[in-house]
Gaussian input, Z-matrix of N, CA and C with variables (Angstrom, degrees):
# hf/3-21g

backbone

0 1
 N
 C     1     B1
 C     2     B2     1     A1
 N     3     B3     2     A2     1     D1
 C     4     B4     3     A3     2     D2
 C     5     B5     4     A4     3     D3
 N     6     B6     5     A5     4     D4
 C     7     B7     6     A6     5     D5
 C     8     B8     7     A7     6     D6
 N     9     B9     8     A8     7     D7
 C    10    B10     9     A9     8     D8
 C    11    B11    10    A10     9     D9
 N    12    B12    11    A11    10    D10
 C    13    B13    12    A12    11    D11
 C    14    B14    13    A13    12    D12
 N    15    B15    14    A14    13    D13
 C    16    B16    15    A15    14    D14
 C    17    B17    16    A16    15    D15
 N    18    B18    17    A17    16    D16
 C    19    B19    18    A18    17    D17
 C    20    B20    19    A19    18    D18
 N    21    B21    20    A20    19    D19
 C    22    B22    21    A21    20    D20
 C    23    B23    22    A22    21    D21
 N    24    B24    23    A23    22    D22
 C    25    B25    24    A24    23    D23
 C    26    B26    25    A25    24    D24
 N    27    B27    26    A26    25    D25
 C    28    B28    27    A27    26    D26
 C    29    B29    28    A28    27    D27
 N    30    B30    29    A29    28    D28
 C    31    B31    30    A30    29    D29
 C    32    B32    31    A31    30    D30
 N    33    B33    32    A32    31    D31
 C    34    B34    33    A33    32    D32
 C    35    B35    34    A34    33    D33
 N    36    B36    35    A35    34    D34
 C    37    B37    36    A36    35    D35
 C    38    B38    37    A37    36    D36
 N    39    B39    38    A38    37    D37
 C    40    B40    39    A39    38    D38
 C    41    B41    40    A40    39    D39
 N    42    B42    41    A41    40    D40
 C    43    B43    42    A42    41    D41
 C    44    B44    43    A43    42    D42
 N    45    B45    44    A44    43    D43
 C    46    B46    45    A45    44    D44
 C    47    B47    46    A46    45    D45
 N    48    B48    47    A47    46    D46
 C    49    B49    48    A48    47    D47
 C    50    B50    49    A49    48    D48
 N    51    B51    50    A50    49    D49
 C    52    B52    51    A51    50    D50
 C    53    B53    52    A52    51    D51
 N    54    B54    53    A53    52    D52
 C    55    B55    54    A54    53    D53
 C    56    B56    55    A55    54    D54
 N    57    B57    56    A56    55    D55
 C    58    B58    57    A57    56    D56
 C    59    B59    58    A58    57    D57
 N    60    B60    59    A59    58    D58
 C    61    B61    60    A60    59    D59
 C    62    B62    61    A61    60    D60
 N    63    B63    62    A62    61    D61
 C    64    B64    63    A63    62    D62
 C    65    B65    64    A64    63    D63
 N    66    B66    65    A65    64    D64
 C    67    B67    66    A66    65    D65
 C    68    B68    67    A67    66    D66
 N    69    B69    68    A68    67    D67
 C    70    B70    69    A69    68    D68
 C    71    B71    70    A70    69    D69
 N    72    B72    71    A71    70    D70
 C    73    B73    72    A72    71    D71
 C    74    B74    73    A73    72    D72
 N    75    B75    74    A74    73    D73
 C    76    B76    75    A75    74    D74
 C    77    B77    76    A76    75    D75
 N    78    B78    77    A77    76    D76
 C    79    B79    78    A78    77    D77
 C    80    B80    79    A79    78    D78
 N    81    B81    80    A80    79    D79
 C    82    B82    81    A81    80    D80
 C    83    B83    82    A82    81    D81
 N    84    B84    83    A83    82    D82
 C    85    B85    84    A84    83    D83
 C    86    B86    85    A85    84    D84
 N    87    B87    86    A86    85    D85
 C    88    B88    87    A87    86    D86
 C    89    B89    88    A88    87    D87
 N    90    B90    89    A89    88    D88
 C    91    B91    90    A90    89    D89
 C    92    B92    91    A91    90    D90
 N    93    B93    92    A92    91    D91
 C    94    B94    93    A93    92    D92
 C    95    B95    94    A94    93    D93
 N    96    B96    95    A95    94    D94
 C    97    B97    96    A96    95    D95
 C    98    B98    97    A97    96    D96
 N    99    B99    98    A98    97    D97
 C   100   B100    99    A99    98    D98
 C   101   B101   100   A100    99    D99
 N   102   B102   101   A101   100   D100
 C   103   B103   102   A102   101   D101
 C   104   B104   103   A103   102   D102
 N   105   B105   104   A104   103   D103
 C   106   B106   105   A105   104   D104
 C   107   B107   106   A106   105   D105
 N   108   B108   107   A107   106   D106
 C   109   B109   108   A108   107   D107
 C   110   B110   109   A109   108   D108
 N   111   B111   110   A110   109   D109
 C   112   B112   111   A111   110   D110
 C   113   B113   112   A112   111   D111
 N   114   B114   113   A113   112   D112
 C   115   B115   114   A114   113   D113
 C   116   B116   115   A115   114   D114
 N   117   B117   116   A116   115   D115
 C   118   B118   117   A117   116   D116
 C   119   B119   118   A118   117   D117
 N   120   B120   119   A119   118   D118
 C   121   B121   120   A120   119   D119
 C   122   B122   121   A121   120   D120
 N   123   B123   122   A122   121   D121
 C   124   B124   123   A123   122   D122
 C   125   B125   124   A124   123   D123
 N   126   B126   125   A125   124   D124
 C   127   B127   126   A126   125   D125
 C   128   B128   127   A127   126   D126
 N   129   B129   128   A128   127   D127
 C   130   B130   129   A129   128   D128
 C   131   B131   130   A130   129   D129
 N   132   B132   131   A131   130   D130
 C   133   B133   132   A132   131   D131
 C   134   B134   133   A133   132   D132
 N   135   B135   134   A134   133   D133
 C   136   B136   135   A135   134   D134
 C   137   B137   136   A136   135   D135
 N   138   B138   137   A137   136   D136
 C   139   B139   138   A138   137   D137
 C   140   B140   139   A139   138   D138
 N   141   B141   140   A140   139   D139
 C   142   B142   141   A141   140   D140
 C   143   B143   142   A142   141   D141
 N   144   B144   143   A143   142   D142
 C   145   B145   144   A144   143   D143
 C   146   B146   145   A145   144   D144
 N   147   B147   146   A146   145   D145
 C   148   B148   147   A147   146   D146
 C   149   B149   148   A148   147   D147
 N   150   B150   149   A149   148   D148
 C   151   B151   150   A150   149   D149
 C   152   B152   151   A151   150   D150
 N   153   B153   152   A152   151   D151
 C   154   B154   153   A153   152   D152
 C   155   B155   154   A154   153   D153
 N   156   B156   155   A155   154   D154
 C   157   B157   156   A156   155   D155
 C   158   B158   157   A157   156   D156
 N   159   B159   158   A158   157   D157
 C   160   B160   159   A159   158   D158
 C   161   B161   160   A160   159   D159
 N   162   B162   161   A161   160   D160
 C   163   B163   162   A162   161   D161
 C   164   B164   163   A163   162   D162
 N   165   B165   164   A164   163   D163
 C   166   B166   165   A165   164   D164
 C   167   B167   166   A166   165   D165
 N   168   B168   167   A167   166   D166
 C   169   B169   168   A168   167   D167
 C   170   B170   169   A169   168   D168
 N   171   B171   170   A170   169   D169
 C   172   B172   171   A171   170   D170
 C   173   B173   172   A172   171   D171
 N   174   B174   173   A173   172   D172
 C   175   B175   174   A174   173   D173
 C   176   B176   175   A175   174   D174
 N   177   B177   176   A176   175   D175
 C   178   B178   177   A177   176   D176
 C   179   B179   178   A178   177   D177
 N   180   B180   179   A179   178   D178
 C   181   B181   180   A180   179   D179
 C   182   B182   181   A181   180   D180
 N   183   B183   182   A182   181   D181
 C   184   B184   183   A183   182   D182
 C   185   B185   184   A184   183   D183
 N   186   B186   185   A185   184   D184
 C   187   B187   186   A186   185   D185
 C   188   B188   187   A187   186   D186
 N   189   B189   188   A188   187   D187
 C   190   B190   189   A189   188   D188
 C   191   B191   190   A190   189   D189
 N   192   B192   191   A191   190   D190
 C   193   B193   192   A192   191   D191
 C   194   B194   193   A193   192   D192
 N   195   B195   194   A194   193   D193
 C   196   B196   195   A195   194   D194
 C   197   B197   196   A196   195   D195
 N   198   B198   197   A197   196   D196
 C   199   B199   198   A198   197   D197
 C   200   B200   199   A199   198   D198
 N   201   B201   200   A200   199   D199
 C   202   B202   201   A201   200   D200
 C   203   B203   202   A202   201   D201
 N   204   B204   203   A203   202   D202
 C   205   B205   204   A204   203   D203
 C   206   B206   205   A205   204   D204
 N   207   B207   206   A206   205   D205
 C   208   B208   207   A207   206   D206
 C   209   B209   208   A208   207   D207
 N   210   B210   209   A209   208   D208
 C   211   B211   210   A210   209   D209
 C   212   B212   211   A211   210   D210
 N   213   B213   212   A212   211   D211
 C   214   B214   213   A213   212   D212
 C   215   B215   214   A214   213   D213
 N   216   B216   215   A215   214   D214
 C   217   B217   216   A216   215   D215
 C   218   B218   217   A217   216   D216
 N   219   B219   218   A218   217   D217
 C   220   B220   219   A219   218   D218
 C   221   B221   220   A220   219   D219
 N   222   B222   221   A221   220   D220
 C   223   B223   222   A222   221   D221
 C   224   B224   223   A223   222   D222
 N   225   B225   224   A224   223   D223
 C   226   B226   225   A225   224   D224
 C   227   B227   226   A226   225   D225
 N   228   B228   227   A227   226   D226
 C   229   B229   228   A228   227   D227
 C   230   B230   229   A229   228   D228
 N   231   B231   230   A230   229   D229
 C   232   B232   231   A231   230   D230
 C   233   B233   232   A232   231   D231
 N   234   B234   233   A233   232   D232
 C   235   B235   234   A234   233   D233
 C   236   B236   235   A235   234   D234
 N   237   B237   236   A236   235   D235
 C   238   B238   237   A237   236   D236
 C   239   B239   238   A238   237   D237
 N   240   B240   239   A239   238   D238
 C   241   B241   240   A240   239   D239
 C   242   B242   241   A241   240   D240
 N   243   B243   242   A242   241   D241
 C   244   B244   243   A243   242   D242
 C   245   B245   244   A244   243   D243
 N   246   B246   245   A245   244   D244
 C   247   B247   246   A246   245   D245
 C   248   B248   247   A247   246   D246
 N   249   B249   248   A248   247   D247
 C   250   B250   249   A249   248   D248
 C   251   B251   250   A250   249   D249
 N   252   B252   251   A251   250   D250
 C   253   B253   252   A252   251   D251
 C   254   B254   253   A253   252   D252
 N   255   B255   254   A254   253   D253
 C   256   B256   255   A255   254   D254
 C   257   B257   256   A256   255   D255
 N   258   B258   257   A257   256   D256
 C   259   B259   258   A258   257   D257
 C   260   B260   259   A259   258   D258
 N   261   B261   260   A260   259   D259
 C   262   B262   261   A261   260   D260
 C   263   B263   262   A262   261   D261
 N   264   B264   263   A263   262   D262
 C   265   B265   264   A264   263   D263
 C   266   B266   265   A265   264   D264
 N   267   B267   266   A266   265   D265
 C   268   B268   267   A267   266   D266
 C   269   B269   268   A268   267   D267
 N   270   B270   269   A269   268   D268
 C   271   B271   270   A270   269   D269
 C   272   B272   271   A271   270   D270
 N   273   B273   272   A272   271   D271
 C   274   B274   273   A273   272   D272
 C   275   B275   274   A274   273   D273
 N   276   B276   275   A275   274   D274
 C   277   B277   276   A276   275   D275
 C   278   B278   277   A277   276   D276
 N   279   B279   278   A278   277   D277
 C   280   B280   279   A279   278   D278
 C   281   B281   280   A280   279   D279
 N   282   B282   281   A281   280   D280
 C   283   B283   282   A282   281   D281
 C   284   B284   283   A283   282   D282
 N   285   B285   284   A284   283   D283
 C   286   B286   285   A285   284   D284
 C   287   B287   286   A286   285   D285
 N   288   B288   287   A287   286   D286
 C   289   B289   288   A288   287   D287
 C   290   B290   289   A289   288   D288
 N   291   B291   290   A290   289   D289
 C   292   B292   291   A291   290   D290
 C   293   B293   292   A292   291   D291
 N   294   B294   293   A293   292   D292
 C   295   B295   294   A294   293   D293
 C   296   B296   295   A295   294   D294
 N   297   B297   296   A296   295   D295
 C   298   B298   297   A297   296   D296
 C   299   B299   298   A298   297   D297
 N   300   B300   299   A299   298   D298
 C   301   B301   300   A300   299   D299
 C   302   B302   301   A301   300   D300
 N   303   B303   302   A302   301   D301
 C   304   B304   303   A303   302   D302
 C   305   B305   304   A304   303   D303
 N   306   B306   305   A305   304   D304
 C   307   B307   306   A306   305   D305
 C   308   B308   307   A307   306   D306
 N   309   B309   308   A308   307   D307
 C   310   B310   309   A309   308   D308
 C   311   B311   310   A310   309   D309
 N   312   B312   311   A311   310   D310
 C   313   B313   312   A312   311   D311
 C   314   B314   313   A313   312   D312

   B1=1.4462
   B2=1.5316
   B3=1.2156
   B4=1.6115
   B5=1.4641
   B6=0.8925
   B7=1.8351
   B8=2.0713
   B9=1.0774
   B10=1.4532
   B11=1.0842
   B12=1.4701
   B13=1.3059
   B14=1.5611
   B15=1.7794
   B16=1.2953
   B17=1.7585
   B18=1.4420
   B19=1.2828
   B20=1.6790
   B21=1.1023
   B22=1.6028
   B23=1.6411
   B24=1.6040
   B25=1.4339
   B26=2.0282
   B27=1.1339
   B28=1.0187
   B29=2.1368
   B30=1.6383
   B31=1.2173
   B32=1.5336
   B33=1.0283
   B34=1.3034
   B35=1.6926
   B36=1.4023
   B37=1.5333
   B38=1.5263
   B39=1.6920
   B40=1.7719
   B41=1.8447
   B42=0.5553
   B43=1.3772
   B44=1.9615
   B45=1.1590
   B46=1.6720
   B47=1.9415
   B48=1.2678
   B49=1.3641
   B50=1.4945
   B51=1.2097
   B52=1.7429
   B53=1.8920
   B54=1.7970
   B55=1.1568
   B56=1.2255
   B57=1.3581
   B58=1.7280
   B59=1.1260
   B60=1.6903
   B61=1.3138
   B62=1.3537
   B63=1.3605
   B64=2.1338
   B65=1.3875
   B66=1.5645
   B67=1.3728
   B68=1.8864
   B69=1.1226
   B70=1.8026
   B71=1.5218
   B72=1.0862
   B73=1.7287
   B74=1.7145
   B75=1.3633
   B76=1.2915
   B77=1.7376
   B78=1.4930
   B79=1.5965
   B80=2.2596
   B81=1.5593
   B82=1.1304
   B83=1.6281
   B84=1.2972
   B85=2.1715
   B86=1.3624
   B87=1.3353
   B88=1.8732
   B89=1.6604
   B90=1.3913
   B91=1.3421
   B92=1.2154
   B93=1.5642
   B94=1.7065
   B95=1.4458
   B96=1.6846
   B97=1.4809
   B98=1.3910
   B99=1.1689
   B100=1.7864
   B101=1.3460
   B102=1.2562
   B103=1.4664
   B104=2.1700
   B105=0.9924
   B106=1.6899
   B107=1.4809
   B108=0.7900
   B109=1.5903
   B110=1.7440
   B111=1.4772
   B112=1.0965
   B113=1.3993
   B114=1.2192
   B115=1.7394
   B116=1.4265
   B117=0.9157
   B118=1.7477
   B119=1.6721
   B120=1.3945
   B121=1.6767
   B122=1.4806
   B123=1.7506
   B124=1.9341
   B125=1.9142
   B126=1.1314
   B127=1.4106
   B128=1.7738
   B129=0.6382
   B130=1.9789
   B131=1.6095
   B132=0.6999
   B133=1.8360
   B134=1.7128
   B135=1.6891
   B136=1.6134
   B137=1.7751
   B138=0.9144
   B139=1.7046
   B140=1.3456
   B141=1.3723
   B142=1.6372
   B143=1.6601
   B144=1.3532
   B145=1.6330
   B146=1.5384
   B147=0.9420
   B148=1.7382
   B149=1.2499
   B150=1.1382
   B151=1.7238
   B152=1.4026
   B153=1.1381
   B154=1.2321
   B155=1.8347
   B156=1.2737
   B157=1.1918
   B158=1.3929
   B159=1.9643
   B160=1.7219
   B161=1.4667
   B162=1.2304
   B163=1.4677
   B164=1.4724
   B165=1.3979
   B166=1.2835
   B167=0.9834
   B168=1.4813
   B169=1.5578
   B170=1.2750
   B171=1.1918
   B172=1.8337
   B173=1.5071
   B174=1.5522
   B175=1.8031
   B176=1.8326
   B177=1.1837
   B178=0.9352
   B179=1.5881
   B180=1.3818
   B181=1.8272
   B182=1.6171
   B183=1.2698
   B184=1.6214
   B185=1.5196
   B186=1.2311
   B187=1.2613
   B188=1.2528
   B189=1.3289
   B190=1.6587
   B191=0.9996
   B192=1.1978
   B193=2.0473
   B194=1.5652
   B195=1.3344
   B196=1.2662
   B197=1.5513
   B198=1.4617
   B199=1.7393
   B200=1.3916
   B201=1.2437
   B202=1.9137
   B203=1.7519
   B204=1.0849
   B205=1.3507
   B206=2.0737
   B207=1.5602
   B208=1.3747
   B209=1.6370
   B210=1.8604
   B211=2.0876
   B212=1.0823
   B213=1.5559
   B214=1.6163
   B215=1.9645
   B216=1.0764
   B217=1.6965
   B218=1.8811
   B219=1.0774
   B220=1.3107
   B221=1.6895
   B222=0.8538
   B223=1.4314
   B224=1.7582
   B225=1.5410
   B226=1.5336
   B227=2.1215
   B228=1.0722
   B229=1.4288
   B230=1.6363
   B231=1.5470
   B232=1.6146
   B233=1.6930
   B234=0.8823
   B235=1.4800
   B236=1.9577
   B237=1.1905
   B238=1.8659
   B239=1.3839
   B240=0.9526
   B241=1.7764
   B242=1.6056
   B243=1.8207
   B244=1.2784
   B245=1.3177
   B246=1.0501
   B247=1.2190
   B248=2.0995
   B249=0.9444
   B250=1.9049
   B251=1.4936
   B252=1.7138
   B253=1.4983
   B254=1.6040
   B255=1.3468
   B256=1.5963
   B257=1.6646
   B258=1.2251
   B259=1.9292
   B260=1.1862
   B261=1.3447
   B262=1.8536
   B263=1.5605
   B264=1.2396
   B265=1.7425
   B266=1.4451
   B267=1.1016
   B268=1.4629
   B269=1.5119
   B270=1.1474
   B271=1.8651
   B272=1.2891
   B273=0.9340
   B274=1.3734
   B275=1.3286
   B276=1.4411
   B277=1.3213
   B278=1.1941
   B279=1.4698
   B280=1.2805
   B281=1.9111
   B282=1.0746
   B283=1.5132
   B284=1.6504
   B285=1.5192
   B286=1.5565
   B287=1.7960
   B288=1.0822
   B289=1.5789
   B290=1.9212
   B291=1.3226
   B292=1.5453
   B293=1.8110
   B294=1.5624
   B295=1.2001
   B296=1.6671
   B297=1.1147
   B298=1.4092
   B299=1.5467
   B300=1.0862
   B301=1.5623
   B302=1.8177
   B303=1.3200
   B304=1.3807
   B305=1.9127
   B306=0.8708
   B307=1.7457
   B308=1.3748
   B309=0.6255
   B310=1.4588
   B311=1.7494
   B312=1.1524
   B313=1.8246
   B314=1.4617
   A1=108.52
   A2=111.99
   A3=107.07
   A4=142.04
   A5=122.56
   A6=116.14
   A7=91.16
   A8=89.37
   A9=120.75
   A10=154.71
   A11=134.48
   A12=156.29
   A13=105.11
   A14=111.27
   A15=83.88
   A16=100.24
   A17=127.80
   A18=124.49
   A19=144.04
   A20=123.83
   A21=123.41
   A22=99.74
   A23=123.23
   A24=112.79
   A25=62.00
   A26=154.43
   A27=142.23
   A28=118.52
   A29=104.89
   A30=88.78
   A31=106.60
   A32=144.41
   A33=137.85
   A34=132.40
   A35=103.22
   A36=133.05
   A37=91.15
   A38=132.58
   A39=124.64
   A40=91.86
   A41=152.82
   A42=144.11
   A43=104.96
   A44=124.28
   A45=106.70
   A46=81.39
   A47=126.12
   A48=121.69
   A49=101.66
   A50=114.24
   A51=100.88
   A52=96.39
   A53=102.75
   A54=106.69
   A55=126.12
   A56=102.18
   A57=110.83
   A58=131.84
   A59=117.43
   A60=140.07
   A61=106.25
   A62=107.28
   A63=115.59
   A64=93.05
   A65=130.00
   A66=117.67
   A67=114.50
   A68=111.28
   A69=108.98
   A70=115.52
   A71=101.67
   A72=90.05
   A73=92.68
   A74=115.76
   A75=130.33
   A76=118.39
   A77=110.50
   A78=93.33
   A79=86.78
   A80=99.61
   A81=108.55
   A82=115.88
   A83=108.22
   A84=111.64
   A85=74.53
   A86=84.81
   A87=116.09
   A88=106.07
   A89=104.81
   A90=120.39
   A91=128.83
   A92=114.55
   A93=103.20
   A94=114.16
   A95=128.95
   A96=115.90
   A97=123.19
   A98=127.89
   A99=137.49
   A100=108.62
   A101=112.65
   A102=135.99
   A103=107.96
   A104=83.32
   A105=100.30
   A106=111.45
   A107=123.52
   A108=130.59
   A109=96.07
   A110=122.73
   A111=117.99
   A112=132.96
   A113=113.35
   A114=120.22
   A115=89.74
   A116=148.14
   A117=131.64
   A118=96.64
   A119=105.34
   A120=110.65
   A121=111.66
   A122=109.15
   A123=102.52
   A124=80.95
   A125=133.37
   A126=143.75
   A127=99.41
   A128=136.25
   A129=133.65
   A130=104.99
   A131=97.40
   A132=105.71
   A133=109.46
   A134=106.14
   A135=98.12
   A136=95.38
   A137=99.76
   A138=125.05
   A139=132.17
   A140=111.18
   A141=109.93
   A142=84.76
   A143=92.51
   A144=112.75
   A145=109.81
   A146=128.82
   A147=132.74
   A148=115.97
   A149=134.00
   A150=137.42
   A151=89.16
   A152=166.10
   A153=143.90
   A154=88.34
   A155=164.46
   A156=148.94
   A157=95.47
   A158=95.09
   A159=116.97
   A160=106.19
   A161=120.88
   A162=103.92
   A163=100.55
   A164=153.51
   A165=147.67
   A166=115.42
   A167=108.73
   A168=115.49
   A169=132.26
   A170=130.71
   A171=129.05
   A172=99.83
   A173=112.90
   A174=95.40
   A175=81.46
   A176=147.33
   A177=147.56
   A178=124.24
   A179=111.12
   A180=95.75
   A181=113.08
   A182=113.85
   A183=116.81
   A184=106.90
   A185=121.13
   A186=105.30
   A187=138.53
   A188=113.67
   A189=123.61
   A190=142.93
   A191=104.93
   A192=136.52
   A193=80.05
   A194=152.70
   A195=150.28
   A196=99.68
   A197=92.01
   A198=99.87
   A199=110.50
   A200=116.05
   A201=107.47
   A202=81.11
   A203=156.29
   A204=137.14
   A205=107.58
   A206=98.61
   A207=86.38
   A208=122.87
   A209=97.67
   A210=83.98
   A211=104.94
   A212=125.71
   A213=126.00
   A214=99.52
   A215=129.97
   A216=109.78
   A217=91.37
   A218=118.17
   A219=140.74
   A220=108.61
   A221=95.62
   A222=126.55
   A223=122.66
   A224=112.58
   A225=105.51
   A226=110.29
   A227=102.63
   A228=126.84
   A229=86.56
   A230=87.40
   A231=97.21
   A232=125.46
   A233=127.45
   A234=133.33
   A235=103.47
   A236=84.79
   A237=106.21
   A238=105.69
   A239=108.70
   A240=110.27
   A241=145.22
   A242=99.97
   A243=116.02
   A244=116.89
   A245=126.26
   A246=114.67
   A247=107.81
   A248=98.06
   A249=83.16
   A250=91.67
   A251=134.30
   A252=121.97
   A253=112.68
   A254=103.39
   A255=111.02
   A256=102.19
   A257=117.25
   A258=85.20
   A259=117.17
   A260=130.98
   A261=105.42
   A262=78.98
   A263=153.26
   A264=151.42
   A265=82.06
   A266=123.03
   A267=137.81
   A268=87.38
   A269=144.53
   A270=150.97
   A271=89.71
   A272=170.19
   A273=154.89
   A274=146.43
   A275=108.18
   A276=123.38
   A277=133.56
   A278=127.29
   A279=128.48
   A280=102.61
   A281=109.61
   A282=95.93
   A283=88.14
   A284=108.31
   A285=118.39
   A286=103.51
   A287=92.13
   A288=85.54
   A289=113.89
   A290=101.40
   A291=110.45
   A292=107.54
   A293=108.83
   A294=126.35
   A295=114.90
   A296=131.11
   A297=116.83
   A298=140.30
   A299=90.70
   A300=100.69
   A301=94.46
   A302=125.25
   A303=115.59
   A304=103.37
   A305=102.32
   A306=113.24
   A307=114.04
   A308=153.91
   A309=151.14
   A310=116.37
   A311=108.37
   A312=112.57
   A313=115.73
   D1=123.88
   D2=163.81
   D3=-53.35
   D4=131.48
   D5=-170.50
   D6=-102.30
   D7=135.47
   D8=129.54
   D9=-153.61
   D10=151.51
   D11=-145.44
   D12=-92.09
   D13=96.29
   D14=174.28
   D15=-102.77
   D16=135.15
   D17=157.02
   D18=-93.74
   D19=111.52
   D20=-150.24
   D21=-149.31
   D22=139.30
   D23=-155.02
   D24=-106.70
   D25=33.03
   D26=137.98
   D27=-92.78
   D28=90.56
   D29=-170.87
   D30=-64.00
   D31=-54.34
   D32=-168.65
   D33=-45.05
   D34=-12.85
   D35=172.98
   D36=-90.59
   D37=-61.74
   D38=175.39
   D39=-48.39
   D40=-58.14
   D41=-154.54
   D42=-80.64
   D43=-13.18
   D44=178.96
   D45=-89.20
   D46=-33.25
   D47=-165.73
   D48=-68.52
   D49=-12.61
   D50=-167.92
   D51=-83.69
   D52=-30.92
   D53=-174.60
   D54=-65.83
   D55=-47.91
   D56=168.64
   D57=-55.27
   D58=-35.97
   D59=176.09
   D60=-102.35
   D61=50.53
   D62=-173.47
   D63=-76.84
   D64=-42.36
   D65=-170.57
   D66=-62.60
   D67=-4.44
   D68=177.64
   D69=-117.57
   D70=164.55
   D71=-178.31
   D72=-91.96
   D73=124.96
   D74=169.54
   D75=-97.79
   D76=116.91
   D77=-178.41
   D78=-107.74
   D79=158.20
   D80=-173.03
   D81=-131.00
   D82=135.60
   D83=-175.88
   D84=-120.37
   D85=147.59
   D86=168.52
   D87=-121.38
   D88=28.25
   D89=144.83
   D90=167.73
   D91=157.46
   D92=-150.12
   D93=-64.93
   D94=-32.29
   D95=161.32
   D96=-43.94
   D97=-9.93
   D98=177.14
   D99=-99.53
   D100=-57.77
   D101=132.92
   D102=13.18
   D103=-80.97
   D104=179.38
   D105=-81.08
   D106=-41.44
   D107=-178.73
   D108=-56.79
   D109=-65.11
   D110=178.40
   D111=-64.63
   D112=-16.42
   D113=171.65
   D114=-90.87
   D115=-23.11
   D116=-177.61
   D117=-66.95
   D118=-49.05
   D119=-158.68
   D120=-96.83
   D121=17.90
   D122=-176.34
   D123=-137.97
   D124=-44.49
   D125=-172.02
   D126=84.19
   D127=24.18
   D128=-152.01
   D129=-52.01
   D130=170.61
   D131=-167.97
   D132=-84.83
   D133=-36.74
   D134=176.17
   D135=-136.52
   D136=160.13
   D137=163.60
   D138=-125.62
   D139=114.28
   D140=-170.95
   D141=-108.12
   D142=137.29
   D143=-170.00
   D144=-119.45
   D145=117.84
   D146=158.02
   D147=-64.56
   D148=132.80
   D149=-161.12
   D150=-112.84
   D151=19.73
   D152=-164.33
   D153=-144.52
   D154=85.17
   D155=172.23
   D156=-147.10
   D157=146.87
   D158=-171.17
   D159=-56.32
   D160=-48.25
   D161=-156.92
   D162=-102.18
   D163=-70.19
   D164=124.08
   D165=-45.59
   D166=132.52
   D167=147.43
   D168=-96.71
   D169=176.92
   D170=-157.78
   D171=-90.90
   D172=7.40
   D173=-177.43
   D174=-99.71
   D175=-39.91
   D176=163.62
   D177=-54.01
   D178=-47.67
   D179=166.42
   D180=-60.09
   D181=-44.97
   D182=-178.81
   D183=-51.94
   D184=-54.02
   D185=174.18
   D186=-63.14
   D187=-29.04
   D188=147.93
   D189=-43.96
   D190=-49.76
   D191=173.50
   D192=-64.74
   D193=-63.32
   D194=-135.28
   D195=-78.47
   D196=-49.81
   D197=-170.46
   D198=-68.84
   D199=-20.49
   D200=-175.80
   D201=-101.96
   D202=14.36
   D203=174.69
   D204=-175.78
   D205=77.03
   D206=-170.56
   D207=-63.22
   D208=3.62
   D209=177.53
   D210=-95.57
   D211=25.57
   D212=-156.66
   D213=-71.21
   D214=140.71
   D215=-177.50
   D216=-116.75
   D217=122.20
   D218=172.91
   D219=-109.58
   D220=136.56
   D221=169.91
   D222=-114.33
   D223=105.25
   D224=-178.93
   D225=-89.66
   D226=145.27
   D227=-156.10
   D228=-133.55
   D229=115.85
   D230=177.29
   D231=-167.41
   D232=161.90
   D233=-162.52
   D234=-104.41
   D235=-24.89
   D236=-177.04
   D237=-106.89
   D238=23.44
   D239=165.15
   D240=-39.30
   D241=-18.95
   D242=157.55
   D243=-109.66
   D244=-8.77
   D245=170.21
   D246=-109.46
   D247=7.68
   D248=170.41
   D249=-137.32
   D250=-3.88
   D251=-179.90
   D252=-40.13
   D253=-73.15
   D254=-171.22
   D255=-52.05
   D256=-50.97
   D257=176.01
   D258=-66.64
   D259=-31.14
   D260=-153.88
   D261=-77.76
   D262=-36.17
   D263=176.03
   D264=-27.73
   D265=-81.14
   D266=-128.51
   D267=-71.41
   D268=-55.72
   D269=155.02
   D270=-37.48
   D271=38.04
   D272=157.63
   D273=55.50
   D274=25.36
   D275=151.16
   D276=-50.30
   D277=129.94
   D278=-164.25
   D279=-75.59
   D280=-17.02
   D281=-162.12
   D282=-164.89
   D283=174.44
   D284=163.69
   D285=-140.89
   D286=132.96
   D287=165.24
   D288=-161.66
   D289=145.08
   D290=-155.70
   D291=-55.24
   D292=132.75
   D293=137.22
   D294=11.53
   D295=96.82
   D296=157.49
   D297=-52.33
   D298=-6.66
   D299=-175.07
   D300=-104.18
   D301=3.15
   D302=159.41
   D303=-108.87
   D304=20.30
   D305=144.04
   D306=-96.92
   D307=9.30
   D308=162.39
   D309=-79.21
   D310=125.49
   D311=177.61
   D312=-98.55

């Protein structure tokens, strides 16, 4: 089964992702210093990253995750999607795409 890493200093948002994504084994940091610690010690195949978090942020885990594994494919997950898209790109995120919790009506 594939693992991925989702990281979000909102745990309760890592937890609708574990639900949705029930068919993979999902491991989850509720912040990007945990964040990194756990992709060093699981390697997982994708990373959905939150760009907006207190102590790290996701333009900084991506670049980390990149530097210990440059085929690492990350994905940034964010609510600030126009205003931090073009950097976490530029850190090496494969893609950006909005926050689920700005799906909500």
């Amino acid at each position: 089964m594939a693992e991925i890493l989702v990281v979000d200093d909102d745990c309760g948002l890592c937890e609708l992702y574990k639900e949705i994504l029930h068919n993979f084994n999902v491991i989850s940091a509720c912040s990007g210093r945990e964040g990194l610690k756990l992709y060093k010690k699981y390697r997982p195949k994708l990373v959905l990253v939150d760009v907006q978090m207190p102590d790290v942020n996701g333009v900084e885990v991506t670049k980390e995750i990149l530097k210990f594994n440059p085929k690492a494919i990350v994905i940034a997950v964010t609510a600030y999607w126009r205003e931090f898209g073009e950097k976490i790109l530029a850190a090496g995120a494969k893609e950006v795409v909005k926050n689920p919790s700005m799906l909500k009506t």
